[in-house]
BAZA-70079 format. One line per 2 residues: number of its first residue (from 0); their letters; for each residue x, y, z of N, C-alpha, C, CB. Coordinates in steps of 0.1 Angstrom, whole numbers. Glycine has a CB too. Example, Ala and Ser with C-alpha at 12.3 -4.5 7.8 and 13.67 -1.06 7.14 Angstrom:
REM residues 2
0 = as = 132 -57 78 123 -45 78 132 -33 78 113 -45 90 ~ 128 -22 71 137 -11 71 129 0 79 141 -6 57 .
//
This chain:
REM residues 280
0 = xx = -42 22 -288 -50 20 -276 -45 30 -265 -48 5 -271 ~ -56 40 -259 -54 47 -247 -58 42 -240 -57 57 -246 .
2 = xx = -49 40 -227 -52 33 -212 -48 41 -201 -44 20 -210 ~ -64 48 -190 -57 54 -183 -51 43 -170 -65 65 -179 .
4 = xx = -44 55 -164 -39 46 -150 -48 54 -137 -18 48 -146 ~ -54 43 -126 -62 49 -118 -54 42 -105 -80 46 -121 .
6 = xx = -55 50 -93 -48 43 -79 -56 52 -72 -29 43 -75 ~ -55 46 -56 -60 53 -41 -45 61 -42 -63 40 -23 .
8 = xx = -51 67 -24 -39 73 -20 -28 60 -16 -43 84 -6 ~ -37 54 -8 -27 40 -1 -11 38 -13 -41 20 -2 .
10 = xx = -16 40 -22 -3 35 -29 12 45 -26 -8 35 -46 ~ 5 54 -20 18 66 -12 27 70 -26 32 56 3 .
12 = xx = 25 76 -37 31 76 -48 28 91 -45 27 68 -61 ~ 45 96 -46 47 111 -43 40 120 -56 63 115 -42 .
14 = xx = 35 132 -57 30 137 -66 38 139 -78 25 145 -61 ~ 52 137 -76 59 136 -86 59 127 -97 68 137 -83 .
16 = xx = 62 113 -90 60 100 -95 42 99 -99 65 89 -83 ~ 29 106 -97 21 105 -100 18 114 -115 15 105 -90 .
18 = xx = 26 126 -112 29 134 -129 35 131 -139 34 144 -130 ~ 45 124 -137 58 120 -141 51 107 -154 68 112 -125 .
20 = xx = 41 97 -147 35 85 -153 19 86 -153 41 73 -145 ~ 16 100 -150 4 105 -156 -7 96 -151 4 107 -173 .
22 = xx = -10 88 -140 -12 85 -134 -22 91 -121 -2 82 -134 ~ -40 88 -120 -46 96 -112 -48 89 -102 -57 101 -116 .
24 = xx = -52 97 -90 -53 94 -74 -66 96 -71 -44 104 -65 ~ -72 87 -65 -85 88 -59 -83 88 -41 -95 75 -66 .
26 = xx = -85 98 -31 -78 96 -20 -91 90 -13 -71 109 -13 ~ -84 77 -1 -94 77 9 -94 85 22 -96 64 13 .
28 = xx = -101 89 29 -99 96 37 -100 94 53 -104 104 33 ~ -93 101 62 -90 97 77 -97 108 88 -73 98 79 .
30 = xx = -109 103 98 -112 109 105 -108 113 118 -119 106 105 ~ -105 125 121 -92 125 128 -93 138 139 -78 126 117 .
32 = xx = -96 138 152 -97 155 162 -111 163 154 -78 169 158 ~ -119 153 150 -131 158 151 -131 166 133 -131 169 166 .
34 = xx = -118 165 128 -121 167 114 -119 157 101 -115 178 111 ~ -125 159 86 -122 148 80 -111 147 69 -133 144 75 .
36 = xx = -99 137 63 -89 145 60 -88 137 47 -78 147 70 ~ -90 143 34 -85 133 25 -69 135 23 -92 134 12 .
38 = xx = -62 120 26 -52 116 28 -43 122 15 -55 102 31 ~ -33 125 16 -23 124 5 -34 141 -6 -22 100 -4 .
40 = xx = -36 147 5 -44 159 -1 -45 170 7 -58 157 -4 ~ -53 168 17 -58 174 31 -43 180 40 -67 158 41 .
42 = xx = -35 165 41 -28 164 56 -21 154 49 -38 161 73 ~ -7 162 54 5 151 50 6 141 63 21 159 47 .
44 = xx = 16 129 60 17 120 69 26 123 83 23 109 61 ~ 32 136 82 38 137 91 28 147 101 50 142 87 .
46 = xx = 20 155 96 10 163 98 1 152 111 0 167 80 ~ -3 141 105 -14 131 108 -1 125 122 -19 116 89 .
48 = xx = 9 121 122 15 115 133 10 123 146 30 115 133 ~ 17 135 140 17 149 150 -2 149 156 22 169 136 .
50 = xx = -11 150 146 -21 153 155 -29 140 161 -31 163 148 ~ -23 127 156 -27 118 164 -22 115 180 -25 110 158 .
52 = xx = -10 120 176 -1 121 196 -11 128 205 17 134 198 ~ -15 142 200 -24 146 203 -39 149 205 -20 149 200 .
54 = xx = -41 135 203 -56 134 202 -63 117 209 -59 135 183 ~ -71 124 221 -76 109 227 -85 100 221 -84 111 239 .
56 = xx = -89 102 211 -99 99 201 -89 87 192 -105 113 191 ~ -88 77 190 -86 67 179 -92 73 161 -96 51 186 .
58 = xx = -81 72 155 -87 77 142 -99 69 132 -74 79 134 ~ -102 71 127 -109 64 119 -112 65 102 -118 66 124 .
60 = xx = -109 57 93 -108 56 79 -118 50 76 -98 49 73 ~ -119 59 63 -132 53 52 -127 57 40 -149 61 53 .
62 = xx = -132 47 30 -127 44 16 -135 55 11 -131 27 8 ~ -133 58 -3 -134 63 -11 -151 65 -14 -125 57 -20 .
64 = xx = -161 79 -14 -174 74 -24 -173 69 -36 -182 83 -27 ~ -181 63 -40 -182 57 -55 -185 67 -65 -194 46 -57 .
66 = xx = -191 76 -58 -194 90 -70 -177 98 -74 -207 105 -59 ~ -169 98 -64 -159 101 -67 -149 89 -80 -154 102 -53 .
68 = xx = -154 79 -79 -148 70 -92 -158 73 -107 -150 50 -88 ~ -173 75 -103 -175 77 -113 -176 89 -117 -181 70 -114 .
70 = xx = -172 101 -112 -168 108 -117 -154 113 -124 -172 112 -111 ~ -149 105 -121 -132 105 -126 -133 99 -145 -119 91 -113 .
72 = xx = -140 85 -137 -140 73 -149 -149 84 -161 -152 55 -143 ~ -159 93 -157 -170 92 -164 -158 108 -174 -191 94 -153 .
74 = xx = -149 111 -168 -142 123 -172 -133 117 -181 -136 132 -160 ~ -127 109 -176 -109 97 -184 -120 89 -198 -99 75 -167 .
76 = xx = -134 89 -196 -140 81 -206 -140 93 -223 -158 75 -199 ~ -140 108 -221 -141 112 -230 -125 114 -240 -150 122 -227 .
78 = xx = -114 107 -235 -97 107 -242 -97 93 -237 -82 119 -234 ~ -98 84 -235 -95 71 -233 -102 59 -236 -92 71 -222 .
80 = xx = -100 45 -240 -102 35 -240 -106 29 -231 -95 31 -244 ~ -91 28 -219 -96 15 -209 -92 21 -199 -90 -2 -210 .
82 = xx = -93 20 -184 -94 25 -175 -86 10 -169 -109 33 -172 ~ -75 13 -156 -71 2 -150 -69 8 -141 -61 -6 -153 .
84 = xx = -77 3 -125 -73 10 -115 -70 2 -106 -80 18 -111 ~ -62 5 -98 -51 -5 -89 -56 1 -79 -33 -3 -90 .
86 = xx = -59 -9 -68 -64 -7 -54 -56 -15 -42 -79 -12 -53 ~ -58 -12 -30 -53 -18 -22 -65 -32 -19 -50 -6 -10 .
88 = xx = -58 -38 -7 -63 -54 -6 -79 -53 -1 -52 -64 6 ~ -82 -58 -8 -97 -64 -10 -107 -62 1 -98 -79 -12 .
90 = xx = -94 -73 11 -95 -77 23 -100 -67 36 -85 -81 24 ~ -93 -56 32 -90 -49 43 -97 -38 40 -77 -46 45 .
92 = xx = -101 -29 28 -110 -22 25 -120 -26 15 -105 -11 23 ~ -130 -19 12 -143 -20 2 -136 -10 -11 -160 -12 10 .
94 = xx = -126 -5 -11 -122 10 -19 -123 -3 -38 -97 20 -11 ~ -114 -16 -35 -115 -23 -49 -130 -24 -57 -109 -38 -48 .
96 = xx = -140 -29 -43 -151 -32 -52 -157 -17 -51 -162 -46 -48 ~ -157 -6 -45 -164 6 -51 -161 11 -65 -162 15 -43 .
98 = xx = -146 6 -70 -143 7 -82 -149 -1 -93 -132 5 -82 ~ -150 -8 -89 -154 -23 -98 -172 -18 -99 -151 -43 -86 .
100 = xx = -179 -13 -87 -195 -6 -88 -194 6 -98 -202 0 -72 ~ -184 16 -94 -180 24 -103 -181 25 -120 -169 24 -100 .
102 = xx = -175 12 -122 -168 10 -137 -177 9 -146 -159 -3 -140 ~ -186 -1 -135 -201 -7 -140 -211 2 -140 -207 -19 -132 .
104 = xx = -212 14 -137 -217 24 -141 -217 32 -152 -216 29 -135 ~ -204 31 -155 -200 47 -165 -199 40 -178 -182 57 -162 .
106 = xx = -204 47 -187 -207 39 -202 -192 45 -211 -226 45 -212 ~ -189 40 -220 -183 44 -233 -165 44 -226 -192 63 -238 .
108 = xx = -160 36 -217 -152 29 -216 -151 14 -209 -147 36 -212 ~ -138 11 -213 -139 -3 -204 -131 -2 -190 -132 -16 -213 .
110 = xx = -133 -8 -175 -127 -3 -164 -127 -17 -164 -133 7 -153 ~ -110 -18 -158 -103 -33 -153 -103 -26 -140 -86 -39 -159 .
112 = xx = -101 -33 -128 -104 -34 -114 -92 -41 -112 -119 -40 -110 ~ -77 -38 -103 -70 -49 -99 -69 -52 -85 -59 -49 -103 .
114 = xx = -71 -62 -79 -69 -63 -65 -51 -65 -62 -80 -77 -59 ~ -49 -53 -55 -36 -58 -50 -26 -66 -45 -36 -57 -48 .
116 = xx = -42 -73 -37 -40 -76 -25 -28 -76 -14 -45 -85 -27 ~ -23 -60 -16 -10 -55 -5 -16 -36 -3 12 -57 -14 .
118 = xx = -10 -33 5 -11 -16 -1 4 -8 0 -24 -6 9 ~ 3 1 1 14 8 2 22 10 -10 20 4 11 .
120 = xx = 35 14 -8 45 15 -19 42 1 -28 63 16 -12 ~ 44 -11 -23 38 -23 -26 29 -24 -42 28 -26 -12 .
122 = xx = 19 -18 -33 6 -12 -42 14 -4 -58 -5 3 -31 ~ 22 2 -51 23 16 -58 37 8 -74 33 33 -39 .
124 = xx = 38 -1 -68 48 -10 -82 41 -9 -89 52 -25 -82 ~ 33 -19 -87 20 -27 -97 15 -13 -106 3 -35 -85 .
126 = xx = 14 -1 -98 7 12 -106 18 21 -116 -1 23 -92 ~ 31 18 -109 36 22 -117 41 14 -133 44 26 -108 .
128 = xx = 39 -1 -130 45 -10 -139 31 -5 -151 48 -30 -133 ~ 19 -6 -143 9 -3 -154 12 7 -164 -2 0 -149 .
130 = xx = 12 19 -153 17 35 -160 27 32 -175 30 47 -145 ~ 38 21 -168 46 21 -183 40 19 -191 57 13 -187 .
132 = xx = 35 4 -194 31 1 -201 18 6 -209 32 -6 -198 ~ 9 15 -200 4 22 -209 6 37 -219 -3 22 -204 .
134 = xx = 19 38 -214 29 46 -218 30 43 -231 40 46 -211 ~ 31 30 -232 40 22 -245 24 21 -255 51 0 -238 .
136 = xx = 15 20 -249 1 20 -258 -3 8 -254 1 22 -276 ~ -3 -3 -246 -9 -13 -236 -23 -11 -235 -3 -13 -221 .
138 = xx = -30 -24 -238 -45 -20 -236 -48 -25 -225 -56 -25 -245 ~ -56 -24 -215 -63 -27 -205 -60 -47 -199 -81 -22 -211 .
140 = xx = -62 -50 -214 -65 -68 -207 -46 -67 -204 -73 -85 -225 ~ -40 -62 -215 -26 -68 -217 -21 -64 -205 -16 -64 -229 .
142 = xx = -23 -53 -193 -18 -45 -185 -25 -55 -173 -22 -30 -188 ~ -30 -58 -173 -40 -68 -164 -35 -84 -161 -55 -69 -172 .
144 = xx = -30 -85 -172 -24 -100 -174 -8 -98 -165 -22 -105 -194 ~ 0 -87 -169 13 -86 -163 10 -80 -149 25 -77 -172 .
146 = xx = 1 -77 -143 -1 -74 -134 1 -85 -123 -10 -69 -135 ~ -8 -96 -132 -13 -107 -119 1 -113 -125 -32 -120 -120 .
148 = xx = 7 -118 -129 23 -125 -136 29 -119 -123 32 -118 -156 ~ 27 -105 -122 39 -99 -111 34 -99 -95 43 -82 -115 .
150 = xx = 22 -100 -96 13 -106 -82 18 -120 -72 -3 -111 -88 ~ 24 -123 -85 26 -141 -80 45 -141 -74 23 -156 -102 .
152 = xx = 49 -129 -78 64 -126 -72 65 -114 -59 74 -120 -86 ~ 53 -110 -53 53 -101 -47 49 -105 -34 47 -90 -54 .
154 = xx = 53 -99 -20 54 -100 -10 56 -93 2 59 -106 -11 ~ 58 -85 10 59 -79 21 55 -80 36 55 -72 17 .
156 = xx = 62 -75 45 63 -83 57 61 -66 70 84 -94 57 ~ 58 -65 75 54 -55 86 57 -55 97 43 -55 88 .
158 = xx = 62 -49 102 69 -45 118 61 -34 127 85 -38 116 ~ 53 -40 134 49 -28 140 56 -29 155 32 -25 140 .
160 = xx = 50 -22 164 54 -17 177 39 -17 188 62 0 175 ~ 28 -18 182 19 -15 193 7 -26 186 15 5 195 .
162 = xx = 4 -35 188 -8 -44 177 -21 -37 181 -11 -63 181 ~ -25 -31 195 -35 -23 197 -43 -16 187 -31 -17 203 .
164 = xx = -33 -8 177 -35 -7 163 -48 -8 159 -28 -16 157 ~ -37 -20 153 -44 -33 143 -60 -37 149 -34 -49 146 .
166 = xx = -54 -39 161 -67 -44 169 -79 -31 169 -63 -50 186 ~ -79 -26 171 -88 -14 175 -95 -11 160 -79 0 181 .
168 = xx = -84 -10 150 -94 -7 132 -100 -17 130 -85 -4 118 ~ -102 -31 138 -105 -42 133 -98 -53 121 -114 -37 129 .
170 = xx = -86 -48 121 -77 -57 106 -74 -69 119 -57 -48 96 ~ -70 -67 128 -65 -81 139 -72 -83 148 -53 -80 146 .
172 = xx = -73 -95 152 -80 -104 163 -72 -101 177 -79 -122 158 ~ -88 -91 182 -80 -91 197 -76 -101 208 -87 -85 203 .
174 = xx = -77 -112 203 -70 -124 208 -50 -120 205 -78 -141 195 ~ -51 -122 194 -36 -117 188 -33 -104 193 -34 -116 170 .
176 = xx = -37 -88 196 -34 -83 197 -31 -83 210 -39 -78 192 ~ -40 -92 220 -33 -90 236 -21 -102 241 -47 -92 248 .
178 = xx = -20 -110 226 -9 -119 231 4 -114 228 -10 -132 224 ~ 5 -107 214 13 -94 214 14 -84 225 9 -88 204 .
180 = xx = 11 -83 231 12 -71 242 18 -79 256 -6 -62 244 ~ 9 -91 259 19 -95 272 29 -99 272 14 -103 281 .
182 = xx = 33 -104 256 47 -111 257 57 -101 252 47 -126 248 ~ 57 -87 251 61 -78 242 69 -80 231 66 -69 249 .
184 = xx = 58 -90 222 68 -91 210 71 -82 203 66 -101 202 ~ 78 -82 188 79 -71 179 71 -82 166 98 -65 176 .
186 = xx = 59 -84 169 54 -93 157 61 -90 139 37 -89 156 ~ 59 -101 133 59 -97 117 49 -100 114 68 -102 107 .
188 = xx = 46 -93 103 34 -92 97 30 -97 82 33 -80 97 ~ 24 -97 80 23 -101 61 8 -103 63 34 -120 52 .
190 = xx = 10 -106 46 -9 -105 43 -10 -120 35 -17 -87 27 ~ -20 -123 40 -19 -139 36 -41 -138 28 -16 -155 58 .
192 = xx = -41 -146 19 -55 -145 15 -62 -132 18 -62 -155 22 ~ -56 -117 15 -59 -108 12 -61 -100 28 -69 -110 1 .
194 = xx = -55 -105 39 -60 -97 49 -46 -97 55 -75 -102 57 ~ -44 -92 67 -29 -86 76 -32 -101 90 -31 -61 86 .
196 = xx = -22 -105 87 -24 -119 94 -6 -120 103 -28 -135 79 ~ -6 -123 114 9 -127 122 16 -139 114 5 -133 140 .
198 = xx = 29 -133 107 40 -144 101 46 -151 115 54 -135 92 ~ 53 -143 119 60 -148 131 60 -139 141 73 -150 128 .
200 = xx = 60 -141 157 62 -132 170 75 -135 173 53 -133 182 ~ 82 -124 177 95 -125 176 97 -114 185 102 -124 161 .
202 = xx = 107 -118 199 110 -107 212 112 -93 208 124 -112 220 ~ 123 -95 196 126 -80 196 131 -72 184 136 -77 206 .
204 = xx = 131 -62 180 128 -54 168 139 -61 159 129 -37 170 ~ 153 -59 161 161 -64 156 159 -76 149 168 -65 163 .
206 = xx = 156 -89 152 156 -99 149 143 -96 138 157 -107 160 ~ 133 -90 139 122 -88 135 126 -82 121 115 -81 144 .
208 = xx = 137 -77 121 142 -64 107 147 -79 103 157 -46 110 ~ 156 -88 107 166 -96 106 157 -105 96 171 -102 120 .
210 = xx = 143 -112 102 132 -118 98 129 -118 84 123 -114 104 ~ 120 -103 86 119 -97 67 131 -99 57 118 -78 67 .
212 = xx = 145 -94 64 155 -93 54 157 -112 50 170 -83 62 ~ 155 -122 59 157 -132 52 146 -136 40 159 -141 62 .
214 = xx = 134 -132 45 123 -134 35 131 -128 19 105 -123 40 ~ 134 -118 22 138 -109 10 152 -118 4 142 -89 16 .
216 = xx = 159 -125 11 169 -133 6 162 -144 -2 178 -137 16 ~ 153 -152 1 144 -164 -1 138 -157 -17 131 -168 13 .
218 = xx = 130 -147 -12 123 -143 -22 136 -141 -41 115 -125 -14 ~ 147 -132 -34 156 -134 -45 158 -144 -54 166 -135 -41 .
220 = xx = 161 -156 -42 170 -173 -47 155 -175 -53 177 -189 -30 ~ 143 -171 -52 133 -177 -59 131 -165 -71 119 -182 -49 .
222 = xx = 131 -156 -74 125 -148 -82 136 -140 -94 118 -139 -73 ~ 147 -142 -86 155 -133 -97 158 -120 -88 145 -130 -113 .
224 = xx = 160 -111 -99 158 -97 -96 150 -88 -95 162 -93 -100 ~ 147 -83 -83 137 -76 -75 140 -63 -75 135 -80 -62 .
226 = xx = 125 -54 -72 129 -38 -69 116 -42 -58 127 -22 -85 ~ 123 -32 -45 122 -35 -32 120 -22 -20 134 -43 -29 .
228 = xx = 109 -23 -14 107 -5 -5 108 -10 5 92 6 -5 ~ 115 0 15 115 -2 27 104 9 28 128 0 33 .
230 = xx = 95 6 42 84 20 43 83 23 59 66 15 38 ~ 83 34 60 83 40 75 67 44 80 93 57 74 .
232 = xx = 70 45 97 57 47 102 62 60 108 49 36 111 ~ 66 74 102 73 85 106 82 80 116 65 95 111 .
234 = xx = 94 70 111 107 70 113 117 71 105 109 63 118 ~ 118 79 100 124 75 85 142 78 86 114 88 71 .
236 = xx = 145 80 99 162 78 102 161 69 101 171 82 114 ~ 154 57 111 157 43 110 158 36 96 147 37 116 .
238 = xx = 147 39 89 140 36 79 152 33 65 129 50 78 ~ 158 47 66 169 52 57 185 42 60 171 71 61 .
240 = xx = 186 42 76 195 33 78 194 20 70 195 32 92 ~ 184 14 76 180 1 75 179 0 54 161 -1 85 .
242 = xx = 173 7 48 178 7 35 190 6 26 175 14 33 ~ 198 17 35 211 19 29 220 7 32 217 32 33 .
244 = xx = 218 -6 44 224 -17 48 218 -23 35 221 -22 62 ~ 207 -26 36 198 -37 27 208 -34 14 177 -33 25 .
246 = xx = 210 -21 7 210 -18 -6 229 -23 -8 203 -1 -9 ~ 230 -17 2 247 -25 2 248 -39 0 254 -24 16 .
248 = xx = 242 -48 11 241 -61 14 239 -65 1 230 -65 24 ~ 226 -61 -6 216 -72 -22 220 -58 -26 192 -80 -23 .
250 = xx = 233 -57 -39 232 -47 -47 225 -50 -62 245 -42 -47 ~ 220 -60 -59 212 -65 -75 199 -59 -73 209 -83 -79 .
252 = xx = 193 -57 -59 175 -49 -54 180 -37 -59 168 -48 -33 ~ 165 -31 -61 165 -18 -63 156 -8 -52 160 -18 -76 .
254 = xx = 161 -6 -43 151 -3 -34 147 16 -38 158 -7 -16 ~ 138 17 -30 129 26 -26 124 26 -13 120 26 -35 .
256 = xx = 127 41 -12 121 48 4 106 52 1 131 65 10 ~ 100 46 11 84 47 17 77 56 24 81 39 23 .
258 = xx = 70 53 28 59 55 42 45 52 41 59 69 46 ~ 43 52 55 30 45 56 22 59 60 29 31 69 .
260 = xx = 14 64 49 2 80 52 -9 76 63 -11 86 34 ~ -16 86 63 -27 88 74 -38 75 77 -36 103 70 .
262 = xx = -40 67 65 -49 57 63 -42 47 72 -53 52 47 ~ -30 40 63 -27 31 67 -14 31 80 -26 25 54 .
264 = xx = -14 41 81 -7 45 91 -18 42 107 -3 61 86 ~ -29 44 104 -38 47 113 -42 33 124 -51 54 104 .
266 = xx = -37 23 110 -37 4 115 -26 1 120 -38 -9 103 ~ -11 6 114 -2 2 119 7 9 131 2 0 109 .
268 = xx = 4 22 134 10 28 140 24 35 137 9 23 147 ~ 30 49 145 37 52 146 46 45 149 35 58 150 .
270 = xx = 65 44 141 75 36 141 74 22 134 78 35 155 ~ 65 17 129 60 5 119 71 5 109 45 8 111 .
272 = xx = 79 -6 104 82 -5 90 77 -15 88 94 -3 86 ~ 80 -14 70 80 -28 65 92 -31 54 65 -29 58 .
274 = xx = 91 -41 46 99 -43 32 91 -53 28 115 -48 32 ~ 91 -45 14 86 -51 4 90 -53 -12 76 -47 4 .
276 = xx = 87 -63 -22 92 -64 -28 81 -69 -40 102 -69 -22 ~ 84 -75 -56 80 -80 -65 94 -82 -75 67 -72 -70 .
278 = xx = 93 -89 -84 100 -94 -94 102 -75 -106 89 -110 -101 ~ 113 -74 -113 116 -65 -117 108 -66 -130 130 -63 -117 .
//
């Protein structure tokens, strides 16, 4: 059985780690100073900080065309079997079911569709755990089944600095976004029923890092042993700090350094982290 592996950019998987596990990228792209940028192609994430400081305009994202899936699918259909493409949350973009319209287009393979429902490095587990196993000759259903098994151990928590964000791309209720702002919390974040929803508001950043890291203790005592990303919103001194404590603290995690690119960067803002995690 040949199974390809299919992911967005969202999943922030360096081009290395995308050659490495042979692994294709479909990018969504960020409208941004009047030009359009496919993400993780176009304009790197540090590129995208820099010309958003610079720009009075609020950016704007859009998922992927469908002609771009089915032209990939309709290419992976003449060496391959099954097609598994890993998307970000449902919730938050249309990019899973343009895959899913996609699949159902293109004849002479089969296309599994997974909802993440997280994105980022997060995302980027799930795509890599696939990659092995179709490494190993995994068909489509079997790759699909350990996907959702590892869905049910996975979690992540968000720190931003400005909810305006959020609020402005439409992921958060400008109700929440101005209660965040007069009380200057450092909200946490997480995704609950596939969309970016307030865990806890909490005064100040610290305690907020403090927050996630207990989730990530809980998550342990419940799951075993985890491999775990910290992800940056172009801070990545902090970022690196805050890892190399974590990795000291839980030397059974396996972490990994992140970031959040031009898309999802664009909701959460500059200085954002997160941590995230799933079962090993």
């Amino acid at each position: 059985m040949k199974t390809a592996i299919v992911t967005d950019s969202t999943a922030y998987l360096t081009p290395e780690e995308r050659t490495r596990y042979n692994i294709r990228m479909v990018p969504l792209s960020v409208n941004l100073a009047g030009g359009t940028y496919d993400e993780e192609v176009d304009i790197t994430a540090s590129e995208f900080y820099e010309k958003v400081r610079g720009s009075k305009e609020f950016p704007k994202t859009t998922q992927p065309p469908i002609g771009k899936f089915i032209e990939l699918f309709e290419d992976l259909a003449t060496e391959y079997e099954d097609i598994v493409t890993i998307h970000l949350s449902s919730g938050i973009s249309g990019t899973y079911q343009g895959a899913i319209q996609a699949g159902n287009m293109v004849e002479n393979i089969d296309v599994f569709a997974f909802d993440s429902e997280v994105a980022c490095y997060v995302q980027g587990m799930f795509v890599i755990e696939a990659a092995k196993m179709a490494s190993l000759g995994a068909s489509g259903k079997e790759i699909m089944a350990r996907l959702e098994e590892l869905k049910e151990t996975m979690d992540a928590y968000f720190i931003v600095d400005d909810l305006a964000h959020l609020q402005r791309g439409g992921r958060l209720s400008a109700a929440a976004a101005l209660i965040g702002g007069l009380l200057q919390v450092k909200p946490v974040l997480h995704f609950q029923n596939k969309v970016i929803v307030p865990f806890e508001k909490i005064r100040t950043r610290k305690k907020a890092l403090r927050k996630a890291e207990d989730q990530l203790v809980a998550a342990m005592e419940k799951h075993g042993a985890l491999q775990a990303t910290v992800i940056h919103g172009n801070c990545e001194t902090e970022a690196r700090e805050w890892m190399a404590y974590l990795a000291q603290t839980y030397p059974t995690v396996d972490f990994t350094l992140s970031y959040f690119g031009p898309v999802i960067g664009t909701h959460l803002g500059e200085g954002s982290v997160a941590l995230g995690w799933m079962k090993k």
